[in-house]
C-alpha positions in Angstrom: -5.1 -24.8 -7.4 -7.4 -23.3 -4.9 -7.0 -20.0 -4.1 -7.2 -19.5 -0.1 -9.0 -16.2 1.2 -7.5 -13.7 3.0 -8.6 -11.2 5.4 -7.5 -8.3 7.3 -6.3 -10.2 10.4 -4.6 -13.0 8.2 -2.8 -11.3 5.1 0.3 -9.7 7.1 1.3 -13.5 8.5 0.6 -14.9 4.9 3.0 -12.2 3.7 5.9 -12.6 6.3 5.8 -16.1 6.3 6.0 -17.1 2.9 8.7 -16.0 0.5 7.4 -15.6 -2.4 3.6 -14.5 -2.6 0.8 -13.4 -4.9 -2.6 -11.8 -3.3 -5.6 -11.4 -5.8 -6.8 -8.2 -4.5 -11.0 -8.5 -6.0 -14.0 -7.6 -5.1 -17.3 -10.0 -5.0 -19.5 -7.4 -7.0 -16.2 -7.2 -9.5 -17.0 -9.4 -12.9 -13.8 -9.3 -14.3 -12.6 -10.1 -10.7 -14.8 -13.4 -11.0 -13.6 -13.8 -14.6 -10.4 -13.4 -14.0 -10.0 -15.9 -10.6 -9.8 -19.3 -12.0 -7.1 -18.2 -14.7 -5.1 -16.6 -11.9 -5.3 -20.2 -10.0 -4.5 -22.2 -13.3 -1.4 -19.9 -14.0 0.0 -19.9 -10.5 -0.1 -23.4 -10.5 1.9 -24.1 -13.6 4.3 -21.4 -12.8 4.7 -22.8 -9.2 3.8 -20.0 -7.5 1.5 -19.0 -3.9 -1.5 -17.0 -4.7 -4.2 -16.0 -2.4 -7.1 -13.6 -2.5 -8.7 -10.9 -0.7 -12.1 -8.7 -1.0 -10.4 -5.2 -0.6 -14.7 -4.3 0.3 -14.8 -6.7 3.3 -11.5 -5.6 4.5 -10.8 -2.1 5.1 -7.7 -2.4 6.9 -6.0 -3.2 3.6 -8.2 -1.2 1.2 -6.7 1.6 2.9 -3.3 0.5 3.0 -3.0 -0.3 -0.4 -4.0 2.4 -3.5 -5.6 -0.1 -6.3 -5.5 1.4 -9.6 -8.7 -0.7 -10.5 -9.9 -4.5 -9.7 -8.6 -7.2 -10.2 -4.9 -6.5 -9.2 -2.7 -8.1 -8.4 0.3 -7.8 -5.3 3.8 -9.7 -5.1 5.5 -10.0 -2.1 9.1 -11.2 -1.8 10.2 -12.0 2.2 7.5 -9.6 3.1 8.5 -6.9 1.3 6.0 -5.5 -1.7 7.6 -6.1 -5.3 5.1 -4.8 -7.4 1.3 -4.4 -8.1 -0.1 -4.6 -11.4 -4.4 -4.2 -12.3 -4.5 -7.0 -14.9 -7.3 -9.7 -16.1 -6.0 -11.0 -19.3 -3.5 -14.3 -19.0 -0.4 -13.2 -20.7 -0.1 -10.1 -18.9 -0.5 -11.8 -15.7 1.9 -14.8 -16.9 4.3 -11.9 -17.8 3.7 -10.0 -14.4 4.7 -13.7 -12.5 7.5 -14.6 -14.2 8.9 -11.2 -13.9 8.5 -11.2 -9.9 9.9 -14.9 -10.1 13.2 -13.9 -11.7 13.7 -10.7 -9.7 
């Protein structure tokens, strides 16, 4: 699964309009961000799931919106609402974090 980028002017409509939703939130000088990236593709795919991504550095309008713990993390969105937001690069937390959002 490929993971389509985001940007300032694109990630509100990609959050209202879907109803379930997972944003990558990375940046490109991040190496556990670029570790971590084709996992999060793989799992979302075999747990059926949207997920995007977006370089908080290139976008400011959401870098100050949201308060990241640390990079990667990772955002859910449920009918356009936030669910949760976890900092995570290892697969069974991130598994863990998507089925959790899933069931709720």
């Amino acid at each position: 699964m490929h993971m389509l980028e985001l940007e300032d002017d694109t990630i509100f409509d990609v959050i209202e309009k879907e109803p379930l939703v997972f944003i990558d939130f990375y940046a490109s000088w991040c190496g556990s961000c670029r570790m971590a990236a084709p996992m999060f593709a793989r799992v979302a795919s075999e747990e059926a799931v949207k997920i995007f991504k977006i370089d908080v550095e290139k976008n400011p309008k959401i870098k100050s919106m949201i308060e990241l713990e640390g990079l990667p993390s990772i955002g859910c969105f449920k009918n356009g609402e936030p669910q949760g937001l976890v900092n995570v690069a290892k697969e069974d937390a991130f598994r863990n974090f998507l089925l959790l959002m899933k069931a709720q």
